[in-house]
N, C-alpha and C positions, 0 to 999 in steps of 0.2 A: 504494500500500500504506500510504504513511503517512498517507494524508486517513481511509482506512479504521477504522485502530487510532487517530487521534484522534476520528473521529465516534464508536468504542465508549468509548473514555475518556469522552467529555464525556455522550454518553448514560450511564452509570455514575454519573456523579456528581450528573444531574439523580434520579436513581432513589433514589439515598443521602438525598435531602433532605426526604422526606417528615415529616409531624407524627407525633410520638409518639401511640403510643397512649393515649388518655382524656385530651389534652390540647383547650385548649378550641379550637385552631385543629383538631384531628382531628375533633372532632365537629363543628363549623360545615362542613368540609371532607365529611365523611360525610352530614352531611343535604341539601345540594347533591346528591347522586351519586343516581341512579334506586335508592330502595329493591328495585327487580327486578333490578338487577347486586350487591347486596351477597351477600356470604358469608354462613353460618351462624356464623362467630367474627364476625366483623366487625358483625352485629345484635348479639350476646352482649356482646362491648367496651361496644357501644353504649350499650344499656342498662344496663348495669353503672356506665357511667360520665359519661354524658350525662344522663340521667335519671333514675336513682336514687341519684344523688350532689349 
């Protein structure tokens, strides 16, 4: 039980650690990713902040 609730802790904390949005490591990290997995906000960010910034 406790290997359990520490694998959910540590996966939690790797989840928490993602780039800010419209920061320059989020869009280097975004154009990497298959344009066919992104989101409709997650293009919107994008462009808003990647390329017309």
């Amino acid at each position: 039980m406790q290997k359990i609730l520490f694998l959910g802790l540590l996966l939690t904390q790797l989840v928490a650690c993602s780039a800010e949005v419209g920061s320059e490591a989020w869009c280097k990290d975004l154009k990497q990713k298959p344009k066919g997995e992104w989101s409709a906000n997650e293009a919107k960010d994008y462009a808003k902040h990647c390329l017309f910034n």
